[in-house]
N, C-alpha and C positions, 0 to 999 in steps of 0.2 A: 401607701397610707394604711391599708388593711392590718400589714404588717406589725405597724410601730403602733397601732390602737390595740391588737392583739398582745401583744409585748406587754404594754401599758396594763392591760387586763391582767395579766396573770402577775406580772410582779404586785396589785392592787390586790386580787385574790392570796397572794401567798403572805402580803404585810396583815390581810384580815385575818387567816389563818393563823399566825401568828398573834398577832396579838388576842384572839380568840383562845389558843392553846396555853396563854401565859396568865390569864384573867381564870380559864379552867383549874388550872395546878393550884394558880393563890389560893383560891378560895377552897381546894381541897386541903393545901397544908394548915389554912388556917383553920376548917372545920376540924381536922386532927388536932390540933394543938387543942383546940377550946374543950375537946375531949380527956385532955391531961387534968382540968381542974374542977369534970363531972362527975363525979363516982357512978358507975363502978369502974376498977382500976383491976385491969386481969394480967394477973401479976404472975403468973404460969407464964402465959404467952409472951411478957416482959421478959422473964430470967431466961426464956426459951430462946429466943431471939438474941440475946443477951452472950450467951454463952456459943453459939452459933455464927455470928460477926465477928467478937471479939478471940476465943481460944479457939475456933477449928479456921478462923482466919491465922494465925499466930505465925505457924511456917515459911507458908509463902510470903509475909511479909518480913519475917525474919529473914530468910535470903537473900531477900529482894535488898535488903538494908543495906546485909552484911560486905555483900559485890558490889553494890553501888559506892560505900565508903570503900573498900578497896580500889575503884576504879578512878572516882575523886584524887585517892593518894596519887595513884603513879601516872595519871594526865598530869595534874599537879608540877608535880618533880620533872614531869619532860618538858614541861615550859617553863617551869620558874627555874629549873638548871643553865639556861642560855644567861639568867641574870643573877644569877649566883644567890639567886633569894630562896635556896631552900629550906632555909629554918620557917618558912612563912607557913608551909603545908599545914602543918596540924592545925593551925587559926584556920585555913580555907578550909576543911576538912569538918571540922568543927560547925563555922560556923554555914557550912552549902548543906549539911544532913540535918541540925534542928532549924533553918527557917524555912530550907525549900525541900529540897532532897526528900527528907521523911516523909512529913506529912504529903506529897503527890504521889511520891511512890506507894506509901501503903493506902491513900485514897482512892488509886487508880487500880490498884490491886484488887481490893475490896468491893469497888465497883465492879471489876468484872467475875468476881465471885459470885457476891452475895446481893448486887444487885438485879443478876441475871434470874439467881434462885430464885429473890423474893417475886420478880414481877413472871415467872415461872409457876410457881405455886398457886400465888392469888390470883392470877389469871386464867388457872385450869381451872382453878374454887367458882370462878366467874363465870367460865363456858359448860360447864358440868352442874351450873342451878345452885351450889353449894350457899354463894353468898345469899342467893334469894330466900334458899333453905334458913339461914339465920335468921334475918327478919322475919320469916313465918314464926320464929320459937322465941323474940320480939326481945332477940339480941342484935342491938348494932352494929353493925359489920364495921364501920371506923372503926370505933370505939373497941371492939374485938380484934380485927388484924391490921390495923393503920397504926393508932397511936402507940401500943407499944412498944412496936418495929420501931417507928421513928425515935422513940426516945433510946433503946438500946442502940441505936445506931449513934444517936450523941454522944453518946456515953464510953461506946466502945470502940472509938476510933482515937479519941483521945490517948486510953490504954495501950492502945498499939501500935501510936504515934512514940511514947515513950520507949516504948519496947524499941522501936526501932530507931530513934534517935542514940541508942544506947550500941545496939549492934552494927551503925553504920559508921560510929566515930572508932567501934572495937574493929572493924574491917579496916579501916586507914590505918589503924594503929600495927594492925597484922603486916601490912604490905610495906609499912614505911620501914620496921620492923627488920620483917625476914627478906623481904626483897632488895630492900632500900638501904641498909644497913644506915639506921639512925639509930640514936641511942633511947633504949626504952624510956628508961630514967627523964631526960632530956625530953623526949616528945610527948610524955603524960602531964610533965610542968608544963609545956606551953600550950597543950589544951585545956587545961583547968585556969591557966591566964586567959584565953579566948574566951571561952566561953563563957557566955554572957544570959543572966537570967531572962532578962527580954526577949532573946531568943527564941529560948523555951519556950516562955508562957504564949506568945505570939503562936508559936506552931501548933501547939495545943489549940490554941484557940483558933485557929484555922484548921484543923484536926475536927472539932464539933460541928463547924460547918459543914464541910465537907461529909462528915457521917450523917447530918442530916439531909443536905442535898442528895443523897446516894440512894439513901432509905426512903425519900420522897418521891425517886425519879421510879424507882423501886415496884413501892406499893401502890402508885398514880397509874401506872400504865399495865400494869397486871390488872388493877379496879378495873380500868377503863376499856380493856381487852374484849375484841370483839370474835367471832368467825371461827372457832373449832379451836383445832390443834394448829393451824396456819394463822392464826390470829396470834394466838399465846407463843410462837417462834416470832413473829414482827414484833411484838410485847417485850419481849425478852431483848433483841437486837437495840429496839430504840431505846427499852432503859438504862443498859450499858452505856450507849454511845449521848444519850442526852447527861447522864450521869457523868462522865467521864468531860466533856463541856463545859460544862458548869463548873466542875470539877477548876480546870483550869484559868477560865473566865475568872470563877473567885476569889483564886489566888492571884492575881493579878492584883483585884480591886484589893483587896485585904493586906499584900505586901504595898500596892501605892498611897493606902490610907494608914500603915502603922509607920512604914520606912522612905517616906515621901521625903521629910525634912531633915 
């Protein structure tokens, strides 16, 4: 009996926990956000962050694109070859890199960049007195390193969601191409027939979430970061891996509420 009252207790303790860490986060992305439409707006630390996500993210998501539409192609072609359906590829090529493919790959990428950075940074700022240091000079530290992290992370995931929608249908195109011996001519027509503006805009718009879940999980848990240099490595670990969760959970909810019907 001890047992299963014990059991009972701790699945009770980790549902409170839970819903205590979910009730924490709201109410910090919303304090950040409510800070978008307070002036002052420090606009350094915007284009900083900015340029930081989006162009020194740019590579690794470029590759990431460019092999993964390669890889789409010739799975592709070894199953759709048993039913003689391989003029189909470029449409699946197409259309697996701008709804899913892109935007997880380079959200997931990103994540474990720039989410690691951010909650790295603000989390040393946190155990080295820096942030307290702010408020003594009766600057807000949201308002200073929250809100415009999170908006360049909106901003710049979208960016690089195109980037790489663009280099993952150019990787299928390469493989169908040179490996596959399809016809160029032929296989650019029938992605420009696939592909479909909804697509896009959906990815995109599952692209802004995603940047900002990342940049939230980010700057929440570096804020929040407790206990030295071993605190700010736990800090770092959970914002990847809560970022990268979410990350997936969303696009779930977000392909079953645009592609449901």
């Amino acid at each position: 009996m001890n047992a299963v009252l014990d059991f009972i207790a701790a699945l009770g303790r980790a549902a409170l926990n839970l819903v205590r860490t979910a009730g924490a986060l709201t109410l910090f992305g919303l304090t950040a956000l409510s800070h978008l439409v307070r002036p002052p707006f420090y606009w350094r630390i915007f284009f900083g962050a900015l340029i930081e996500i989006g162009f020194f993210s740019l590579p690794v998501v470029a590759l990431t694109a460019l092999f993964s539409g390669g890889v789409i192609a010739l799975q592709s072609y070894t199953g759709f070859a048993q039913y003689h359906a391989q003029g189909a590829i470029a449409g699946i090529v197409v259309l697996a890199v701008t709804r899913e493919l892109g935007p997880v790959m380079a959200g997931l990428m990103v994540a474990g960049r720039v989410g690691a950075a951010m909650a790295a940074e603000i989390g040393t700022m946190r155990v080295t007195d820096q942030i307290d240091a702010l408020t003594t000079l009766s600057t807000n530290p949201m308002k200073y390193l929250v809100t415009p992290r999170l908006l360049a992370g909106t901003i710049a995931l979208p960016c690089l969601v195109l980037v790489a929608d663009m280099l993952g249908v150019m990787g299928g195109f390469i493989v169908s191409v040179v490996k596959l011996d399809f016809s160029a001519p032929a296989y650019i027509a029938a992605t420009f027939a696939a592909v479909k503006t909804i697509d896009v805009t959906v990815g995109l718009a599952k692209a802004a979430v995603f940047g900002f879940l990342i940049t939230l999980m980010g700057c929440y848990h570096g804020y929040t970061s407790r206990g030295g240099a071993q605190g700010v490595g736990s800090a770092t670990t959970a914002a990847v891996v809560a970022a990268s969760i979410l990350l997936l959970a969303s696009d779930y909810l977000l392909t079953d509420v645009f592609f449901s019907q």
